[in-house]
C-alpha positions in Angstrom: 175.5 147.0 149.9 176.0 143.7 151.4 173.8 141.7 153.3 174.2 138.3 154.5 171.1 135.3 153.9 170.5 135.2 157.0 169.4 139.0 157.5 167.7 139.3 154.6 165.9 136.3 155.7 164.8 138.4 158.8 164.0 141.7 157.5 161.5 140.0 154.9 160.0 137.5 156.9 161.2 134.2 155.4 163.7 131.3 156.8 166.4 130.0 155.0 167.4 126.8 153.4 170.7 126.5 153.3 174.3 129.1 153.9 173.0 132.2 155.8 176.3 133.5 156.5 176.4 133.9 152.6 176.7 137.4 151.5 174.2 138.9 148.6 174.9 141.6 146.9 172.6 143.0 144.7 168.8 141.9 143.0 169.3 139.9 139.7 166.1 139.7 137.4 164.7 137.0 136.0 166.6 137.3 132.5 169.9 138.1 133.7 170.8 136.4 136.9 174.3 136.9 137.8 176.9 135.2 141.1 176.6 136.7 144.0 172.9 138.2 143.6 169.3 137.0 145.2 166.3 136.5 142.8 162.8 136.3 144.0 160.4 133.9 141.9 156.9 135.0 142.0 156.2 132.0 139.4 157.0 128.4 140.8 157.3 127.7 136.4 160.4 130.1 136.4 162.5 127.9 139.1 163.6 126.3 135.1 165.1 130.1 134.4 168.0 129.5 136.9 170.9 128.7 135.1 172.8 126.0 136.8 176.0 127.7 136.0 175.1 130.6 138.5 177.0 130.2 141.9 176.2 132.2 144.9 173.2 132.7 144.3 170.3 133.1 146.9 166.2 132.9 145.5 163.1 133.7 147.5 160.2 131.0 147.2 157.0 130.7 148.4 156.8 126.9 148.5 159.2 124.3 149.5 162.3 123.6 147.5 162.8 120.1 146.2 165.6 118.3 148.2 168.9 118.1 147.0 169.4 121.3 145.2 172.7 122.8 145.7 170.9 126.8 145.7 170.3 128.8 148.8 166.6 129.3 149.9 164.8 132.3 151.5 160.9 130.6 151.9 158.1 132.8 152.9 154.3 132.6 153.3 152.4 132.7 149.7 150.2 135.5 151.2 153.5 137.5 152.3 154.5 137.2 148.6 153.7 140.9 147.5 155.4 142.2 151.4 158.3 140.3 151.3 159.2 141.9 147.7 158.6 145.3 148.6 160.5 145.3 151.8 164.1 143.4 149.6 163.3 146.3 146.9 163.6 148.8 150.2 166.9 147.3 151.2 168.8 147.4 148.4 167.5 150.8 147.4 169.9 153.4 146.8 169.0 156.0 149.8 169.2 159.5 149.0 171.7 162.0 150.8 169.5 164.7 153.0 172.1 167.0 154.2 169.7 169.3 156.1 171.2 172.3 155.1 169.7 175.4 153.4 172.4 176.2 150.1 173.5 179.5 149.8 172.5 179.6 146.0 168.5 179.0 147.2 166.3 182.2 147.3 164.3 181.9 150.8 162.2 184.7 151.9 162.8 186.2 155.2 159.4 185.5 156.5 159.6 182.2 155.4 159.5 179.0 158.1 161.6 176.3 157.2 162.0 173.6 159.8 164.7 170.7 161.1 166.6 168.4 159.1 165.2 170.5 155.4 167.6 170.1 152.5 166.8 173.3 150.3 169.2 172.7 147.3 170.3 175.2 144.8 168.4 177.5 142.9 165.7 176.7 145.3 162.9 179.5 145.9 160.6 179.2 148.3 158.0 182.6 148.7 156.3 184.6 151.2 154.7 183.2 154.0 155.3 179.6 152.9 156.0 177.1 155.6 158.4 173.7 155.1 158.2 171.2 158.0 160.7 169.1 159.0 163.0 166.2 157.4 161.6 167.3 153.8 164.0 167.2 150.7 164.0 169.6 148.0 165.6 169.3 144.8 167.0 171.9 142.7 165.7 174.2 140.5 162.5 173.5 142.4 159.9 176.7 142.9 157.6 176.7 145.6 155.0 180.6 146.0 154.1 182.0 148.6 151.3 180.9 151.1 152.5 177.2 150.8 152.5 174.7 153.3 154.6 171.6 152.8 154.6 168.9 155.4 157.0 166.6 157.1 159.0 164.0 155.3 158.0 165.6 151.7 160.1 164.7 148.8 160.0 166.8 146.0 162.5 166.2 142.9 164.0 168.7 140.9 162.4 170.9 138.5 158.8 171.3 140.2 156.5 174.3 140.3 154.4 174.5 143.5 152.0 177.5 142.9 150.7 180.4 145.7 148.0 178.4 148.1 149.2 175.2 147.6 148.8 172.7 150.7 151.0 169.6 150.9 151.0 167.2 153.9 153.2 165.2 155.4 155.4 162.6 153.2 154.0 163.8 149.7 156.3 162.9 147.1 156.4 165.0 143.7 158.8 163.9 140.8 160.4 166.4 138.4 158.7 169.0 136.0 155.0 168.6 138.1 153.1 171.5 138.0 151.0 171.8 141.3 148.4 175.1 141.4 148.4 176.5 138.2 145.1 178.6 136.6 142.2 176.3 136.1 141.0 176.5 132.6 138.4 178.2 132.7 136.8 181.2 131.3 133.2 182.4 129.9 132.3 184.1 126.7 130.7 187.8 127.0 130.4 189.8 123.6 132.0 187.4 121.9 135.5 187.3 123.8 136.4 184.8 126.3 137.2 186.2 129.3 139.2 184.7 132.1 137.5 183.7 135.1 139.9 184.7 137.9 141.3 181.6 139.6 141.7 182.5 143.7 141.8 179.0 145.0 144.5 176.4 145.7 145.6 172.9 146.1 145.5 170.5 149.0 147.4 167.3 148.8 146.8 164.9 151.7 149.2 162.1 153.3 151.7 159.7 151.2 150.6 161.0 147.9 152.9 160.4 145.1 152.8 162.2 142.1 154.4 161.0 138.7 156.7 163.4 136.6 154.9 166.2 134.5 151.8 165.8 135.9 150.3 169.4 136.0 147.0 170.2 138.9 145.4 173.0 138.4 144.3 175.0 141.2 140.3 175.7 142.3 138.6 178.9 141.2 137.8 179.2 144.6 138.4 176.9 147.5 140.8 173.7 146.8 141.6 170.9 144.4 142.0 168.2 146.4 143.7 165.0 146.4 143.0 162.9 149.1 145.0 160.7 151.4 147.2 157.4 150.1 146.4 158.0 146.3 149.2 157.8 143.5 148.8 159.7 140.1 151.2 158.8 137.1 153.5 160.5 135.0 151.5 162.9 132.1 147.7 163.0 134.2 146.0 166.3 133.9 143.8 167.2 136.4 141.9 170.1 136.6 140.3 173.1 138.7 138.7 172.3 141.7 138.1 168.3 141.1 137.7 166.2 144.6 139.7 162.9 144.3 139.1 160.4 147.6 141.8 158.3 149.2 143.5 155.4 148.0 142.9 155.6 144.4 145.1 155.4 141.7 145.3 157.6 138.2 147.6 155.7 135.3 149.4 157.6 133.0 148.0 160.5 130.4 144.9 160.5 131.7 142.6 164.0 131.5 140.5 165.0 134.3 138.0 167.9 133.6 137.0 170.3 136.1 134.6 169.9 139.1 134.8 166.2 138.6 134.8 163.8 142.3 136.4 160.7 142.6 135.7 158.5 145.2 138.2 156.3 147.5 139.9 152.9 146.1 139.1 153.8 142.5 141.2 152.7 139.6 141.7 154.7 136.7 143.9 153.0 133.7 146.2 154.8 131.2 144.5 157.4 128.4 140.9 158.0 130.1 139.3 160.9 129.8 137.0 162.2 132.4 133.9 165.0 131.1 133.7 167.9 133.2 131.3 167.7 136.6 130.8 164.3 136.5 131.1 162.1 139.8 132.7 158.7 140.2 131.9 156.6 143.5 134.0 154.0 145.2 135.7 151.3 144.3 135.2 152.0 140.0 137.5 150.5 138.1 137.7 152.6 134.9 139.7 150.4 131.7 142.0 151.9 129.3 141.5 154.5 126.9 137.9 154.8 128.3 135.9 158.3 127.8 133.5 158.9 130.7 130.6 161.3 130.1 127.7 159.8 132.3 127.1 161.8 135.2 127.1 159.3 137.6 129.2 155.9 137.9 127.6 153.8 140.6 130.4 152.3 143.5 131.9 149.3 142.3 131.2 149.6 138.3 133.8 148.0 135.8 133.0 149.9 133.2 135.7 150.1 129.3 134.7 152.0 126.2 134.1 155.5 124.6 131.3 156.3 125.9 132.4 153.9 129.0 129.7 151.2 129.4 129.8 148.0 131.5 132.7 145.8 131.2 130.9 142.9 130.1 128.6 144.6 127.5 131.8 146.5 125.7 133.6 142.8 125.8 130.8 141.3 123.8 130.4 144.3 121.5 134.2 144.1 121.1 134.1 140.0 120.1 130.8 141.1 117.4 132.5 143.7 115.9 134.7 141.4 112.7 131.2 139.6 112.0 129.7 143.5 111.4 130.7 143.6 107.8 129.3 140.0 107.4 125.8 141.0 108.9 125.9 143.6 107.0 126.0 142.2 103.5 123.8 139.3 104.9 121.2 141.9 106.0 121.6 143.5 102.5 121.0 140.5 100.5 117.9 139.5 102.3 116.4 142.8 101.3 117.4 142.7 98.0 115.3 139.2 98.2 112.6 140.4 99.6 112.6 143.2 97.4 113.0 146.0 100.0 
């Protein structure tokens, strides 16, 4: 794809300083800028990166070039920084080819309702009484039961498993080998056996969700695990039977959620937590790192880091004590010994 200065200048916001009939080819990054490519410079520090070897070359700024530099420009507004980039990512993004055709190596029930412009791609099966909306692309290899509902725009890669019940609405996007619906985990002990607890329930999955690769959501024991609206869950998260997660929120990687456990809206959870079973997180929580939550309750807007997670600040000063330990220790120790205790 090739775009001249001057239109990518348009399509992110920005003006240009210098040749915008130039023609840009492609995105260089930071360490490995090559002729003929635009580079956007979040850092004004990194402007000394640019090799002056590098012709054709284009960068995006948010301040105002020095004069006399022999570079094009493309200057924005500081606060359009984080837009601006998004929006050259989208244009130079490879696009993927719907062909809105059903292939004849797909297994799609008769009763089935599969609307316009849906690319069903082979070894495709889609069950009883599911419904696909239109515009939605699915990959191969791809299973989706019956009683599904899957919403407009949808994109979901090869290799997924979409369970019986499962509701997904429109422009959900579900990378390869997620498991959405699958048994909860959940079963009781009686004479000394445990016994499965039958798992009825399903999965609803509301607007622009995006869920990472392997990511497995298991379905309610009755009624619905639900994700809510906006939020984006990363590769490896477990999440499990009937769990209520709000809008907006995001889940890093290899994180464990237990069952019955409610999120609330705009709530961050980093990589490796683990989340005990029926506990309830209100808004806007940020949860840190390998951080093991067991308190029932985590009041709206709590930092909290730690196994058990405590406040922020309190695990950061813990943290800092912890090398002196030993030396309190043997301190501690030889005043006793003093003191004869």
């Amino acid at each position: 794809m090739m775009y001249t200065i001057g239109f990518i200048a348009e399509q992110i916001g920005g003006r240009v300083i210098g040749n915008s009939d130039r023609k840009i080819g492609f995105i260089s990054p930071m360490d490995d800028i090559e002729s003929g490519s635009i580079v956007f410079i979040k850092d004004k520090r990194n402007l000394k990166m640019l090799s002056d070897d590098v012709e054709s070359l284009c960068v995006i700024v948010d301040f105002e070039p020095e004069e006399g530099t022999n570079l094009d420009y493309i200057v924005i507004e500081p606060d359009m920084k984080d837009a601006a980039f998004i929006k050259l990512l989208s244009l130079f993004e490879s696009k993927r080819v719907q062909s809105g055709a059903i292939s004849e190596k797909a297994l799609v029930s008769s009763d089935a309702s599969i609307g316009k412009n849906v690319t069903v791609s082979d070894f495709v099966s889609i069950g009883e009484n599911t419904t696909v909306q239109a515009d939605t692309y699915i990959g191969p290899h791809t299973f989706i039961g019956d009683n599904c509902k899957v919403g407009r725009g949808c994109i979901i890669y090869p290799n997924v498993t979409i369970y019986q019940n499962t509701i997904l609405e429109d422009k959900v996007i579900l990378h390869s080998g997620t498991v959405i619906g699958s048994d909860g985990f959940s079963y009781l002990n009686i004479d000394r056996v445990n016994q499965k607890i039958p798992q009825i329930g399903g999965v609803h999955i509301g607007k622009n969700v995006e869920i990472g690769a392997n990511t497995t959501i298991d379905r309610a024991t009755i009624g619905y695990t639900k994700i809510g609206e906006n939020t984006k869950i990363d590769n490896l998260v477990q999440i499990a039977h009937n769990c209520v997660i709000g809008k907006n929120t995001i889940i890093c990687g290899l994180c464990g959620i237990a069952g019955s456990v409610k999120i609330g809206d705009n709530v961050v959870i980093a990589g490796a937590v683990g989340l005990a079973d029926h506990i309830t997180i209100e808004d806007n929580v940020f949860i840190g790192p390998k951080s093991g939550v067991m308190k029932k309750v985590v009041k709206k807007g709590s930092n909290i880091v730690g196994t058990p997670a405590t406040d922020y600040k309190t695990e950061m000063n813990f943290f800092a004590m912890k090398p002196k330990i030993k030396e309190m220790y043997y301190d501690v120790r030889k005043l006793k010994q003093k003191l004869g205790l």
